[in-house]
C-alpha atoms as one frame of an Amber mdcrd trajectory, in Angstrom:
protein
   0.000   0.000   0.000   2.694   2.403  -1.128   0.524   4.143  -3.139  -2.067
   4.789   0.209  -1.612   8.959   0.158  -1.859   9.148  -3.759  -5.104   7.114
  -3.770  -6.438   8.635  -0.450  -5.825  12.249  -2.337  -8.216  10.854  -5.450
 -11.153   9.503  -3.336 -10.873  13.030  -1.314 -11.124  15.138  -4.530 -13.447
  13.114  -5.464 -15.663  13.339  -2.727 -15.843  16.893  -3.108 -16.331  17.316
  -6.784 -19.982  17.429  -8.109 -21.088  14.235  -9.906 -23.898  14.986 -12.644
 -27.087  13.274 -11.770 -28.523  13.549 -15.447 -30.236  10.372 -16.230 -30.441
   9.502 -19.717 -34.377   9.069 -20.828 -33.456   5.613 -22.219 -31.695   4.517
 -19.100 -34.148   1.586 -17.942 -31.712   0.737 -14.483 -32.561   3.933 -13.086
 -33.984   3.329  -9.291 -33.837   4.703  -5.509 -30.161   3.258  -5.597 -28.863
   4.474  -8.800 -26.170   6.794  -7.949 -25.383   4.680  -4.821 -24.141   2.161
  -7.226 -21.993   3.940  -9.079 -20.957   5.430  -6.042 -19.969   1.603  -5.088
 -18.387   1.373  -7.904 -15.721   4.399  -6.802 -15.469   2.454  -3.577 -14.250
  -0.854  -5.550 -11.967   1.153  -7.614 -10.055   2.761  -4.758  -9.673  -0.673
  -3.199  -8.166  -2.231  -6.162  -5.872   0.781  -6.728  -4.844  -0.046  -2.877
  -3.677  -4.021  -4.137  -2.361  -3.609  -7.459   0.961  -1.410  -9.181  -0.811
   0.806 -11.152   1.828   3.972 -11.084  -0.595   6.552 -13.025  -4.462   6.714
 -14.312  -4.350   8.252 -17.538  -7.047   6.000 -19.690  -9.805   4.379 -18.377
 -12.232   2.231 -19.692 -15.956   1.703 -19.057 -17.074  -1.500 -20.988 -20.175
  -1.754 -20.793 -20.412   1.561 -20.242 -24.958   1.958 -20.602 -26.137   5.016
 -19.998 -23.270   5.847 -17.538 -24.219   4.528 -14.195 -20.748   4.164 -13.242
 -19.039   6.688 -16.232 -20.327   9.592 -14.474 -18.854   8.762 -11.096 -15.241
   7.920 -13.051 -14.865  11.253 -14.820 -14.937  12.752 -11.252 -12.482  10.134
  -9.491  -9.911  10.318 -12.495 -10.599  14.042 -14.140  -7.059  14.021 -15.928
  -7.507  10.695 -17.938  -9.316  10.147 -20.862 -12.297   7.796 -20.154 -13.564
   5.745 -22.840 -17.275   4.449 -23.632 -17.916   1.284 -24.758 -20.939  -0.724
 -25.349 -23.137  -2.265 -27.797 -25.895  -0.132 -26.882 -24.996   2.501 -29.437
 -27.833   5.174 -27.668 -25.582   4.713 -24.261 -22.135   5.389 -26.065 -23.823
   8.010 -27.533 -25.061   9.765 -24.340 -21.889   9.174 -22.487 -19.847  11.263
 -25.031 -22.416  14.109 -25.034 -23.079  14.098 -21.439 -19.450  13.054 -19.442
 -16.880  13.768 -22.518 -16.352  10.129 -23.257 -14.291   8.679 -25.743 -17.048
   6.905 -28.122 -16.091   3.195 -28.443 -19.160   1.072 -30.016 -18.822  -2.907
 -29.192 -19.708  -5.645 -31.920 -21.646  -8.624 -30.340 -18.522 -10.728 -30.476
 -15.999  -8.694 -28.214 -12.930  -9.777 -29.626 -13.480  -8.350 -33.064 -13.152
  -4.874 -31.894 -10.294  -3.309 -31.485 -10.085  -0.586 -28.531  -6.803   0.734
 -30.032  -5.109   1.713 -26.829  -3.656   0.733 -23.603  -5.722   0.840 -20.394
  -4.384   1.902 -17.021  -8.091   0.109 -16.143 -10.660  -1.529 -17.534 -13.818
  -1.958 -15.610 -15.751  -4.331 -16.622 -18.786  -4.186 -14.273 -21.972  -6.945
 -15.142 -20.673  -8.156 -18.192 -19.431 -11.399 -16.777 -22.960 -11.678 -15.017
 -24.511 -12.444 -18.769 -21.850 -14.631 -20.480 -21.129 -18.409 -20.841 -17.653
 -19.749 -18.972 -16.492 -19.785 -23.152 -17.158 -16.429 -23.835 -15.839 -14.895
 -20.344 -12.471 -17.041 -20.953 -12.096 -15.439 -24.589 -13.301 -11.777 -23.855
 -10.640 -11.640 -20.325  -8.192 -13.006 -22.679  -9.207 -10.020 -25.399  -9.396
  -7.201 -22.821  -5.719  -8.458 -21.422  -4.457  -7.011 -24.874  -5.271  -3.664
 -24.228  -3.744  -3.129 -20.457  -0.357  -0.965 -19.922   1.666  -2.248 -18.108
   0.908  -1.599 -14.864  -2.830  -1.729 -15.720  -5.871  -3.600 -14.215  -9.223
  -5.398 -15.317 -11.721  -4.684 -12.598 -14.528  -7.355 -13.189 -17.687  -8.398
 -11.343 -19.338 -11.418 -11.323 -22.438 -13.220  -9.459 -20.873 -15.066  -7.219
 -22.092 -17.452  -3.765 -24.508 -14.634  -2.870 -26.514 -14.732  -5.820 -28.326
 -17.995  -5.680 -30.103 -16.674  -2.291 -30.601 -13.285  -4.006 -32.104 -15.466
  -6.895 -34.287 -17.060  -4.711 -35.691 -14.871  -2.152 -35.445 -11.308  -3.341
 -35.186 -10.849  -7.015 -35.300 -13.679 -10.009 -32.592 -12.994 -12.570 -33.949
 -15.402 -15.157 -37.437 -17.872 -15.268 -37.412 -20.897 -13.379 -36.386 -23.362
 -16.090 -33.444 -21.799 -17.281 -32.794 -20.788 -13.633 -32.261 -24.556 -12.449
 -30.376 -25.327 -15.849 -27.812 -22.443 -14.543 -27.790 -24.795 -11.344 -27.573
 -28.074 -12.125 -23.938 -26.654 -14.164 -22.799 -24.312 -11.289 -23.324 -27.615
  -8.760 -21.744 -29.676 -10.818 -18.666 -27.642 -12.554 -18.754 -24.450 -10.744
 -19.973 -22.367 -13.352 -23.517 -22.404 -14.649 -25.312 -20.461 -17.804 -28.257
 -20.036 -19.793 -29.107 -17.736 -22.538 -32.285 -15.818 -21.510 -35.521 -15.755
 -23.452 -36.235 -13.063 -25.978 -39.084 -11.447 -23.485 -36.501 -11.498 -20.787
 -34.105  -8.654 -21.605 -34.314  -5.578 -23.477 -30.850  -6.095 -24.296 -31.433
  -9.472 -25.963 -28.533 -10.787 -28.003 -29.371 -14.092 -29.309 -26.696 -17.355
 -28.179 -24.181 -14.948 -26.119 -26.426 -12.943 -23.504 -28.206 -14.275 -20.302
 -27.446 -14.993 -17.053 -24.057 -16.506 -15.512 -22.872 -17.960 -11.617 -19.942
 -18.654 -11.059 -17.941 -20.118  -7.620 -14.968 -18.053  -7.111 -12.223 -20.611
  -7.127 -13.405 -21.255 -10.636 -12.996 -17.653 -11.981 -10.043 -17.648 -10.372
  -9.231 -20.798 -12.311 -10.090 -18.746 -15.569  -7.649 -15.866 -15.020  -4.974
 -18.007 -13.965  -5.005 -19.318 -17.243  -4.393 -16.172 -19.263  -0.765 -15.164
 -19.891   1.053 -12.066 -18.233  -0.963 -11.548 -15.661  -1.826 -11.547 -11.807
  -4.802 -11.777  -9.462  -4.321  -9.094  -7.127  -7.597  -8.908  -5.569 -11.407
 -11.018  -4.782 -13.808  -9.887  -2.968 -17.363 -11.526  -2.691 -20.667  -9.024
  -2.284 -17.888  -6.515  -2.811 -20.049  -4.168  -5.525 -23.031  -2.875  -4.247
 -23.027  -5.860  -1.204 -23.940  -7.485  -4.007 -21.747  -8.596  -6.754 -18.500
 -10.378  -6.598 -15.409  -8.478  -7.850 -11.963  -9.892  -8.934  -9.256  -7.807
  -9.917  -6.200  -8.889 -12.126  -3.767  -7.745 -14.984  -0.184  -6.314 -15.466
   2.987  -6.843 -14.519   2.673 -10.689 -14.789   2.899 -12.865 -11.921   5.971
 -14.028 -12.975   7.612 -10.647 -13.718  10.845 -10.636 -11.852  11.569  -8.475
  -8.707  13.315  -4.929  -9.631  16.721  -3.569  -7.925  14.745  -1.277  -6.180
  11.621  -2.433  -4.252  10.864   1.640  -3.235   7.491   3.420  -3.682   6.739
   4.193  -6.892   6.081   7.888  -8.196   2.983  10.101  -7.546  -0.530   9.347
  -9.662  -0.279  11.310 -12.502
């Protein structure tokens, strides 16, 4: 925790800055807890900042960005860097470079065909992994890895332990059937899936969009496996008290120890 007075200075200008409340007409996750989300998602941030090497914020990424539930609280926390927008929701791209100054990035339905064209100093990546098969999430880590500094992280959030009693006795993610489908898979490999049905989501992309759970020794398992990089950080309920968060990326956790072990410089 070298870094502890450089990231304690950006959560305290932050605090005191003036996040824009201006809800985009279109957003449909707009609720009594809205900004206390994205809020949460500052919170998360700071924490992984705290674990990790990351020397200097100076581009950010926001993928999938929506309507800006989280952008607007990152342009505040990091008001030097260039924050980018990403999404295949080409209305919320849209809104986030008219509204918070966003870098316009719009997403194809398979990830890995786009091309961000620059390096990260971090990518969050908050309820993506919620919606996509253990296939997908293992190819679109692997994709995002290619476009960290580094020194940069992939902040990513999952439904974890937690949400099979969240499932079950507050809110439903998905209908029964396809509900006990994704747990007959999570009981028996860890990680369960199913695509949801057309009526379920107004973001409905057929054969790579639904509803995911995953046990976190097995994501764990799936970042291990991609090259040049560490885990640095898991937390479960740690978004919102609700989703799971891990944190990983550069250097690898095999890069070898420098001459001089000494804090590093100031956040840019």
């Amino acid at each position: 925790m070298y870094n502890f007075k450089s990231v304690q200075r950006l959560y305290q200008n932050y605090d005191m800055s003036n996040v824009d409340k201006t809800v985009s007409p279109s957003e449909t996750m707009a609720n009594e807890v809205y900004f206390e989300i994205g809020r949460s998602a500052v919170e998360v941030i700071v924490a992984a900042l705290l674990a990790t090497q990351v020397q200097s914020v100076k581009k950010v990424l926001d993928m999938p960005c929506g309507h800006g539930r989280v952008l607007r609280h990152l342009v505040q926390l990091f008001p030097d860097a260039e924050i980018s927008a990403c999404d295949v929701d080409r209305e919320g791209v849209e809104f986030c470079a008219a509204q918070f100054g966003a870098r316009p990035i719009f997403s194809k339905e398979d990830l890995t065909s786009v091309d961000f064209e620059e390096k990260y100093d971090i990518i969050w990546v908050g309820s993506l992994f919620t919606h996509t098969s253990k296939e997908l999430t293992e190819k679109w880590m692997a994709h995002l890895c290619k476009f960290l500094s580094p020194t940069g992280i992939i902040i990513a959030t999952s439904h974890g332990r937690w949400s099979e009693y969240v499932h079950d006795n507050y809110s439903p993610y998905i209908g029964g059937k396809r509900w006990r489908n994704i747990m007959d898979q999570y009981r028996s490999s860890g990680y369960g899936y199913s695509d949801y049905a057309e009526s379920e989501s107004h973001d409905y992309i057929a054969g790579s969009y639904g509803v995911s759970l995953v046990r976190p020794n097995v994501l764990i398992k799936i970042v291990e496996s991609l090259p040049d990089v560490r885990i640095f950080f898991y937390g479960e309920r740690f978004w919102a008290d609700h989703q799971d968060v891990i944190v990983f990326g550069r250097p690898s956790v095999n890069d070898p120890w420098t001459k001089s072990l000494g804090p590093p410089p100031e956040f840019a």
